[in-house]
N, C-alpha and C positions, 0 to 999 in steps of 0.2 A: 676224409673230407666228406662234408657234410653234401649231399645232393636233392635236391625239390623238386617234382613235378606235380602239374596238379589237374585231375580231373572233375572234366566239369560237368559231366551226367552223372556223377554222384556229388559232387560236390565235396571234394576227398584230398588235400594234401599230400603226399605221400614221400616222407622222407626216408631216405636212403645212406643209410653211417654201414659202409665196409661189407653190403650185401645184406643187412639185414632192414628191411623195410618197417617199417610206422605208418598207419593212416593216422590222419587228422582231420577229425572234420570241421568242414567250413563252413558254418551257419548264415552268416553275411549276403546279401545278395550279389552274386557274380555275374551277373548277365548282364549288369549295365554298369558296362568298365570304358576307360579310354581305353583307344586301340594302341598296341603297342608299349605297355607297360614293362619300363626295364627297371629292376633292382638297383642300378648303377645309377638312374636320374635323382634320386633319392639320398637325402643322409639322414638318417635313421640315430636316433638317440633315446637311451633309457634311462629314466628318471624315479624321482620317489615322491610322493606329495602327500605328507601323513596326515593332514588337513582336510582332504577328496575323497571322498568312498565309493560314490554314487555313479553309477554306471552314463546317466547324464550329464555328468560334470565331464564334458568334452570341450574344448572351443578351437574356433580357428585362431590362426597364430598370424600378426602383424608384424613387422620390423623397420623400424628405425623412423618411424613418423608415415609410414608410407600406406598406403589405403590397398593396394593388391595385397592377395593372400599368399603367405610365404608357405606355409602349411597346418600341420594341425598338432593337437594334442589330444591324449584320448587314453583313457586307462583301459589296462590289457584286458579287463571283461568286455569290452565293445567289440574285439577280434572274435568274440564266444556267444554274438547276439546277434537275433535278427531283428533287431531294432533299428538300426540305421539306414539314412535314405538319403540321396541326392549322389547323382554321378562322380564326384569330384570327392566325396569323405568317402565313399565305398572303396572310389579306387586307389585314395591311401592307402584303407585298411586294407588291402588284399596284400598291394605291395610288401605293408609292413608287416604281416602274417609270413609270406614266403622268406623276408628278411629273417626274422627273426628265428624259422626253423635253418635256414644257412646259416646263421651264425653261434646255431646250440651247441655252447661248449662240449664237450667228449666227456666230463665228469659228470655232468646235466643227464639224467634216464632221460630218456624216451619216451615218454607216456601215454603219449597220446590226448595228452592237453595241455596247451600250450599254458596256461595259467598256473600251473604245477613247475615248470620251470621257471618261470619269471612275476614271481610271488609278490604282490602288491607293485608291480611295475605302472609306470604312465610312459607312454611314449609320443613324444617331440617326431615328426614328420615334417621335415622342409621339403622341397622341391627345388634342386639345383640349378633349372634355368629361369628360374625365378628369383631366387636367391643366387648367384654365384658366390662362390668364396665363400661362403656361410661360416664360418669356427664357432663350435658351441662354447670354447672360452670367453669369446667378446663378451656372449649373454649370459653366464654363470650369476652374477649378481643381479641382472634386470629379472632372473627367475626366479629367485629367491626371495622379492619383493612379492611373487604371486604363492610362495610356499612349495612350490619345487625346487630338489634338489641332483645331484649326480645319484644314480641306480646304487642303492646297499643292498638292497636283499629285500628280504620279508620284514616289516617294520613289527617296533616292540613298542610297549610301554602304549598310556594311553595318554593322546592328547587330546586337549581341552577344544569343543566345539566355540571358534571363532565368528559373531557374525559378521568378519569382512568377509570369512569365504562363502556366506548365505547369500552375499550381494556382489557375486565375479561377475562381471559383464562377460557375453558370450564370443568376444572377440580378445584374448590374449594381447595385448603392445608391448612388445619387448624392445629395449632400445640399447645399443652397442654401450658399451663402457669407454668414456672418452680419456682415462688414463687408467695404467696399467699398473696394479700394484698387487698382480701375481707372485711377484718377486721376494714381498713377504710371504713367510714359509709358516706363521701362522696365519695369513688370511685365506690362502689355500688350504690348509688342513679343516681351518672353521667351513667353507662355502661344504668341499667335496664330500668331509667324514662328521663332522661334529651335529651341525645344524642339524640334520636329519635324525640324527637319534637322540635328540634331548627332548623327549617330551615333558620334562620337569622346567616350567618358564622361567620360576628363578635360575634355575641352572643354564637356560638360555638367553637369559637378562647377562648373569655372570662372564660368559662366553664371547657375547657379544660387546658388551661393555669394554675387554681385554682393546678389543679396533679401538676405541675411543682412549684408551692409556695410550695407544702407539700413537695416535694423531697428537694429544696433547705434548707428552716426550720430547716429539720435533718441534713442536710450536714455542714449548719451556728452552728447549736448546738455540732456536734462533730467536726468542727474544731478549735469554742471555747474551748471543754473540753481541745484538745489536748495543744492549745499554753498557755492555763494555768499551767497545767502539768508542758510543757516543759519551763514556767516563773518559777514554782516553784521549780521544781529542778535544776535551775540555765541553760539549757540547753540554752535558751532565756534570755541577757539580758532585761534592762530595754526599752532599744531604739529598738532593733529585737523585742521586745514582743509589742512593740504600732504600728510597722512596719508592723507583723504580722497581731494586732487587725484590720486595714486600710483593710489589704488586703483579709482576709476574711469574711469580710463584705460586700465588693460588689459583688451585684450580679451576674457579668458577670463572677467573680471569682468561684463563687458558682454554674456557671452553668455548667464552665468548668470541676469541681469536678464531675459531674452529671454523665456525657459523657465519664468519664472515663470508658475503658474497652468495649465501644461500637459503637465508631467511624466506623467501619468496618462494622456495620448491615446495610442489604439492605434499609432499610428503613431510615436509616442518611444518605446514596449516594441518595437516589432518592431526600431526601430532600433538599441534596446540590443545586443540581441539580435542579431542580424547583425555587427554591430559589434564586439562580442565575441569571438565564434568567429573572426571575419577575427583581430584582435589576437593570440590568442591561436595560430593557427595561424602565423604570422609571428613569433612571440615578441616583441612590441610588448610593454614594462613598460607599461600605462599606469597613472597617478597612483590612481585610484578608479573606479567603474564608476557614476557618477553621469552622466545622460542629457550635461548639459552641456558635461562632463568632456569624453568620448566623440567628442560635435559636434566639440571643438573639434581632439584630436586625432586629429580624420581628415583636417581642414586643415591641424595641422600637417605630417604625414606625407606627405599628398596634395602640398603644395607645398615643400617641404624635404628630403622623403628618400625617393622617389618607388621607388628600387631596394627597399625593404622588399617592396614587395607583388609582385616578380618571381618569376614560375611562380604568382601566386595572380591576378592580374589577374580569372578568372571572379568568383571571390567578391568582390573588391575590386566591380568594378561591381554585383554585387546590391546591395552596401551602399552605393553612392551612391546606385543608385534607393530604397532606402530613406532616405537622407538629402532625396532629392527629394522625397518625401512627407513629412516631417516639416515642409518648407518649404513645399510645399503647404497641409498643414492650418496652419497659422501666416499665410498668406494668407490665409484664408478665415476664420480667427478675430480675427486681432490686427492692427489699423491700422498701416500705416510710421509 
C-alpha cells in the first residue's frame, strides 16, 4: 500500500511502497492552500485529450447550467510547474498530486516524476460538496464534445491541429446526459477505447458514423412497425403502403426522422455552418442547406467521392469533429 507524506520546508512528496521511500518534488506553490485539505473531498479522474498539449490549456470545470465551480481540468505538466497562482487551482493541484502518488499502481516505477507514470494524462478535479453525487458516467459524452476522453496511456499517432481547440473558452460546461444509452456495448467501447486512438479523422468519421446506423436501424424498424399497422387496419391502402415501404427506407429519409426535435441545438448550427463553407469551398451543389440534408451529404462524399475535399482536408476534419458533436449531443439526448 501506497503511503504520502509531504514536506513543506523542502517542498518534497515522499512516497512510501513496502519501506522503500521516493521523493518528489513539488514545484507548485504550497504555502497558500485551504486549510484542511483531505484526499477524500475530492474525485479525482484521468483522462486523455490528444487535441491539448500546452501546459496553459487548463480550465475551470462548470456543471449542468450552473455558474459555481465544480472543479478543474489541467494537464499532468501543471503538477511539474510553478506557474500556477490563485488559492483555489493550487489547492486542487496539490490534492491531486498526493492523489495521484496514492493511487500509483505497484507495476508503475517509482520515479520520482510524476509525469513518467501518467504519460500524456489531463486530470478532471471536482470537489464533492460542491458537486455531491458527481459519476463521471453522466459526463462521458458532454467531454468528448470538448475532445477528452477516459485515461489510455501515452497517446500515438499524430492529430490534426483543430481551430476549435485554438478557441476553448476558459471555463469548461459540461452538462449530465439526459438519457442513458450506456447499455449499447458499442457506444461504450467508441466514448472509453476507440475515440481516443484514432487520429486518422476518416477512420473517426467511420467510427462515429457506426451511432448513426444504430440510430437509423431503430427509426427503419419503427417506421416499418407503424406502416404495417396503418396497412392493416386499412389506414394505408395497398399503393400508399409500397409508397410508404419506398420512402422509409431510404436513408436520407431515416435521417431526417433522426433530427427531429433537434434542429435548433448549438451543435447542428455550428455544423450547418462548417459544413457549408467546406461545400462551398469544394464547389459541392448540395440539394438545400437543411441540417439533415448536410449530415447526410458529408456521408455521401466522405464515402463515394472522397478526392472532392483534396487540398481542403484541414477544413474537411473541422467539419467532422463538428459532425462528432452533433452525435455527441444526440447520445446524450435521444435513446438508440
Amino acid at each position: 500500500m501506497n503511503t504520502v507524506e509531504f514536506d513543506k520546508e523542502s517542498s518534497y512528496f515522499i512516497l512510501n511502497r513496502g519501506g522503500v521511500e521516493t521523493p518528489y518534488q513539488y514545484l507548485p506553490n504550497s504555502n497558500n492552500l485551504w486549510e484542511g485539505l483531505k484526499d477524500e473531498d475530492f474525485t479525482l479522474v484521468l483522462l486523455n485529450c490528444p487535441f491539448l498539449h500546452k501546459e496553459s490549456d487548463w480550465f475551470e470545470v462548470k456543471l449542468d447550467g450552473s455558474d459555481d465551480r465544480a472543479g478543474y481540468m489541467f494537464p499532468i505538466s501543471m503538477l511539474e510547474s510553478e506557474e500556477a497562482e490563485g488559492k483555489q487551482l493550487l489547492s486542487y493541484l496539490f490534492v491531486a498530486y498526493r492523489i495521484l502518488l496514492t493511487i500509483l499502481p505497484d507495476e508503475k516505477e517509482a520515479t520520482g516524476l510524476l509525469s513518467e507514470s501518467y504519460t500524456d494524462a489531463y486530470i478532471l478535479m471536482v470537489h464533492k460538496k460542491t458537486m455531491p453525487g458527481f459519476d463521471i458516467k453522466d459526463y462521458l459524452i458532454s467531454m468528448a464534445n470538448f475532445g477528452f476522453y477516459p485515461y489510455r496511456g501515452q497517446l500515438k499517432g499524430k492529430y490534426p491541429e483543430l481551430k476549435i481547440f485554438e478557441q476553448m473558452p476558459n471555463t469548461l460546461r459540461l452538462e449530465k446526459r439526459v438519457v442513458d444509452n450506456f447499455n449499447n456495448g458499442y457506444v461504450v467501447d467508441l466514448l472509453n477505447n476507440r475515440l481516443c486512438g484514432a487520429s486518422d479523422f476518416i477512420t473517426r468519421f467511420v467510427l462515429v458514423y457506426q451511432v448513426v446506423e444504430l440510430y437509423i436501424s431503430e427509426i427503419h424498424r419503427k417506421l416499418l412497425d407503424d406502416a404495417i399497422k396503418n396497412y392493416q387496419s386499412g389506414v394505408l391502402n395497398k399503393n400508399d403502403f409500397g409508397e410508404e415501404l419506398k420512402n422509409i427506407s431510404r436513408e436520407s429519409s431515416q435521417i431526417e426522422q433522426l433530427f427531429d426535435g433537434f434542429l435548433e441545438e448549438k451543435a447542428c448550427l455550428e455544423y450547418k455552418q462548417a459544413s457549408l463553407s467546406l461545400f462551398n469551398d469544394v464547389a459541392y451543389k448540395y440539394r438545400n442547406e437543411k441540417i439533415p440534408t448536410l449530415f447526410y451529404a458529408l456521408r455521401n462524399q466522405v464515402f463515394h467521392n472522397y478526392g472532392l475535399f483534396r487540398q481542403h482536408e484541414d477544413a474537411l476534419f473541422e467539419v467532422i469533429f463538428c459532425f462528432e458533436r452533433v452525435v455527441m449531443m444526440l447520445l446524450s439526448k435521444r435513446e438508440i
